[in-house]
N, C-alpha and C positions, 0 to 999 in steps of 0.2 A: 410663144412660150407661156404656157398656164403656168396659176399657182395663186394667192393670195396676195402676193407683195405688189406695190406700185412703186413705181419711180420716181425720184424728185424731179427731174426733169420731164416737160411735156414733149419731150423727142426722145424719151427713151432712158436705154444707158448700156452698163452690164449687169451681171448678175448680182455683182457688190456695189450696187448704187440702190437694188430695189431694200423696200423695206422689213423685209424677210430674210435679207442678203447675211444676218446673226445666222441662221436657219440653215439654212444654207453650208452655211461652213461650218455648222457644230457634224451636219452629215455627210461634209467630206474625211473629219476629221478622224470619224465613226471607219469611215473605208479605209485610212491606212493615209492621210496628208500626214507630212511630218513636224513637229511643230517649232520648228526655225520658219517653215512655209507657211505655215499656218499666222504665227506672231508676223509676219508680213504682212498676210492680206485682212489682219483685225486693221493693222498700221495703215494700212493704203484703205482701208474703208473710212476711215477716223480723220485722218490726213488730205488725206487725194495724191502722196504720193508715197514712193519708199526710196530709201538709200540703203545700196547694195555693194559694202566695202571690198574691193579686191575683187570683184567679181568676173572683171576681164585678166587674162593675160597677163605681165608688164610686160613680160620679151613681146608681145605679139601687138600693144599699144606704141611700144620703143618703135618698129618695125615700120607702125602706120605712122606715127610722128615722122620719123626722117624721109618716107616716099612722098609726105608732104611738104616737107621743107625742099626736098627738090623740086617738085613739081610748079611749086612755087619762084623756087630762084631758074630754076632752069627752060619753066616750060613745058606743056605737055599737050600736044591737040588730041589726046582718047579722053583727053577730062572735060568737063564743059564746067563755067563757072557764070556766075550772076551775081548780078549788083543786084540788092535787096528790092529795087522800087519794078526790076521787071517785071512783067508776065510770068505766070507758072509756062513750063515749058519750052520757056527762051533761056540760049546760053549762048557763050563764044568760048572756041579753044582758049585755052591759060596761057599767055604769052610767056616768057623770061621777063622775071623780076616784077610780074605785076603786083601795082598796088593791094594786097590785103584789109587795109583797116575794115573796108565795109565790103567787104568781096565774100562769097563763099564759093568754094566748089559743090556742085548738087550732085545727089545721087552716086556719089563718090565707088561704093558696090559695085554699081555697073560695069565698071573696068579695072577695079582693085580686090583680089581675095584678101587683100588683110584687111580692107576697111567691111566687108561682107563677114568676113568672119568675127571682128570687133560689134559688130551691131547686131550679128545673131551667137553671143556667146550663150554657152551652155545655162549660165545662170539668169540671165535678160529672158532667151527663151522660157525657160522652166516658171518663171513667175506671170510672164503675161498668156503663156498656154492658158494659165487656171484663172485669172482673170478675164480671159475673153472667152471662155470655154471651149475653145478651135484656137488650130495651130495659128500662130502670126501669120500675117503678111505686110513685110517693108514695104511700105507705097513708097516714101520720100526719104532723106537723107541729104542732114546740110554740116559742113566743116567747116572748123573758126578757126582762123588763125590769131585774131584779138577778141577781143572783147566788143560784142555787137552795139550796147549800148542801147538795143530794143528795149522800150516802153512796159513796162505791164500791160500786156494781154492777154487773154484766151486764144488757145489753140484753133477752137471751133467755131473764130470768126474767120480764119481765114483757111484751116486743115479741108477740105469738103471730100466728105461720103458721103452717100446713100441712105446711114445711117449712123448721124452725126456724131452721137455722144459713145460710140463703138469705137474709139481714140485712144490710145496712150504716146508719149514721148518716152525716148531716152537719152541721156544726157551723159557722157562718158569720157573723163577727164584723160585724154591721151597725154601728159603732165602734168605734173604738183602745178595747182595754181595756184598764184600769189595772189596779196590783199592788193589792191589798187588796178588790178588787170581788167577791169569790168565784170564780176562773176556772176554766176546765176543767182536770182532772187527769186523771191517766191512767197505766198500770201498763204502759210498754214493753215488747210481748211476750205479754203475759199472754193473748191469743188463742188461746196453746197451752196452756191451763191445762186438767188434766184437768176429762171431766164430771162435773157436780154433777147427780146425777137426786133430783130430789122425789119423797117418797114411792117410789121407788128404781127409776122405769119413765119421769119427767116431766123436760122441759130446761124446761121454766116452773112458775113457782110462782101455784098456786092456792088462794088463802086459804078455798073449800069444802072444799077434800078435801086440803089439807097442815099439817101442824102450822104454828103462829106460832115456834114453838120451831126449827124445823127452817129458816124463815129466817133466823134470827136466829143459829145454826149455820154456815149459807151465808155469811153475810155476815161471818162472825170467819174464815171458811174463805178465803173471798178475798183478805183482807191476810196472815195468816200464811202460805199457797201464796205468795202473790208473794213474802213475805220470804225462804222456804224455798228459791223457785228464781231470787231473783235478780234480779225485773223491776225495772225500775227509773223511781221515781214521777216524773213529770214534769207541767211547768206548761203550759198552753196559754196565751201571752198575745197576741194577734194584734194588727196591725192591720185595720182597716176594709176588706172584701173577700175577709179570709184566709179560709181551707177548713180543716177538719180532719175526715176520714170515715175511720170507722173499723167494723171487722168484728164480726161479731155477737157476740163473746163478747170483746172489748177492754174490761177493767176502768178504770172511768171515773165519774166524779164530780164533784161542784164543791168548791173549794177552800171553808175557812171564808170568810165575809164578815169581814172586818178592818175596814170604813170605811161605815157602812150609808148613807151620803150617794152614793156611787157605782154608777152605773148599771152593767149589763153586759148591753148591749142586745146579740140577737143572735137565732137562728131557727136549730132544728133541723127537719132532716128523714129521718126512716126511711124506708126504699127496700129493694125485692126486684125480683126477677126480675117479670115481667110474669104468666109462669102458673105462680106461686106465690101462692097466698090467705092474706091474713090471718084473722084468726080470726072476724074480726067479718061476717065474709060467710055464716058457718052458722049466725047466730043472728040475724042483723039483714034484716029485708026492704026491697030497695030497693035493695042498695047496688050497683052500677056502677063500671067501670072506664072511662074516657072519654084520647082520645085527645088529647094535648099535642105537637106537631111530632114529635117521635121521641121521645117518652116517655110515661107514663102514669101517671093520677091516679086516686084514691079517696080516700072519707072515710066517717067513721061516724057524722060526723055533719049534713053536706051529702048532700042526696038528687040533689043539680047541681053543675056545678063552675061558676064563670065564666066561662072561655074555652073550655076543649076541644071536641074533634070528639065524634062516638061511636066508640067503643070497635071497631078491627080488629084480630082475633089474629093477633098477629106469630108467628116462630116463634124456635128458639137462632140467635145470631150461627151462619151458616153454618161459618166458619172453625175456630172450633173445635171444633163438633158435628161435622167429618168429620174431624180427628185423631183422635178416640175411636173415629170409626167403622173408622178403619187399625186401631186396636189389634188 
């Protein structure tokens, strides 16, 4: 991609991470962006992330909450679920009645259209099209029944592409969450945090070839930076439909749990560009990219999705593949 702008990051980014990325959107805004879309992507340049109230559904959030609640109490072997400390790519069918606290179901999509249709809503779509300049594609997908209680991290030590910092999450409250359920936190800003290279060449941590020592480094490095430059820790508490998607190095976390009676039902989904690869596509056989109306699905651990077409390679949103091409 020509042009003038460089990146903060020495692995790249998107188009709204270079330093031209003003430029950028004053001549999409020139072509016809509207500017509800627009006062977004100043906020998710400024931020590293945005919140998108009501942006899902509720009948269609309602829907996916209670196929969870059974799945959960009753059991279900088309879902596969993991405890946080496995392998990417390991699951076991969801017993009856299994434990939650630290459980999630992966890739939930795979065998559910309302959890596919929750994580490609019209409005999630439409903002990270123009942030990644090419349609989505859902690589991963994980669902909380409580409150995870995860640390402050970055995405992009443990999310792996091809082309790292080509990341967004999204975060989508399938119920009003309450204070004390563990809720999302997040370090405003912290998207422009210098890089942290593992083993001094890696933007992802690899527990074959990085020290444990040197995450553990990382992770005391990420609160002190944020205290050092200012960002400032904030709560995520939504209601039922709210969005929060945020850029691939937006330090983020779940708050303590306070009240372990409280649920904090809700479904993330990670998204890249379309012809950007995850990592799981140079090790894993089988795996596909399958077409969803104007976006697009994978998993690592569905060899099928449920609904999708097959797979047509799109190309970059035209509009702003030929401002680069003026430069």
């Amino acid at each position: 991609m020509r042009g003038s702008g460089s990146f903060r990051s020495d692995f790249g980014g998107l188009w709204t991470d270079r330093s031209d990325a003003d430029e950028v959107l004053a001549s999409l805004i020139k072509q016809g962006m509207s500017a509800d879309l627009a006062d977004r992507v100043k906020f998710w340049m400024k931020h590293g992330y945005v919140i998108l109230e009501r942006a899902v559904d509720i009948a269609l959030c309602e829907k996916l909450r209670l196929e969870l609640h059974d799945i959960y109490k009753f059991g279900n072997e088309n879902f596969l679920i993991q405890d946080p400390t496995a392998a990417p790519g390991t699951g076991s069918p969801v017993v009856p009645n299994i434990e939650a606290d630290r459980m999630r179901i992966v890739d939930m999509y795979g065998r559910s259209n309302n959890a596919l249709n929750v994580l490609l809503a019209p409005q999630i779509k439409e903002f990270l099209s123009t942030v990644f300049s090419a349609d989505p594609l859902l690589f991963q997908g994980l669902t909380f029944e409580k409150g995870s209680g995860q640390g402050l991290h970055q995405d992009t030590a443990y999310v792996v592409l091809d082309k790292p910092m080509e990341l967004a999450a999204a975060w989508i409250a399938l119920e009003d969450i309450s204070p004390e359920s563990g809720e999302l936190m997040y370090l405003d800003g912290s998207h422009k945090m210098p890089d942290w290279k593992f083993g001094g060449n890696s933007k992802h941590y690899d527990p074959d070839q990085h020290d444990a020592l040197e995450h553990d480094e990382w992770s005391k490095n990420l609160i002190r930076k944020g205290e050092e430059l200012g960002f400032e820790k904030k709560i995520f508490r939504p209601n039922q439909g709210d969005v929060l998607i945020w850029s691939a190095d937006l330090v983020h976390g779940g708050s303590p749990v306070g009240d372990k009676n409280l649920t904090r039902r809700s479904i993330v989904g990670h998204y890249c560009p379309v012809d950007v690869n995850p990592h799981y596509f140079s090790y894993m056989e089988g795996r596909k990219k399958f077409q969803f109306e104007d976006a697009f699905v994978s998993s690592a651990y569905y060899d099928e999705i449920v609904a999708p077409q097959p797979f047509q390679k799109p190309g970059r949103t035209k509009k702003i593949a030929q401002f680069f091409k003026k430069k």
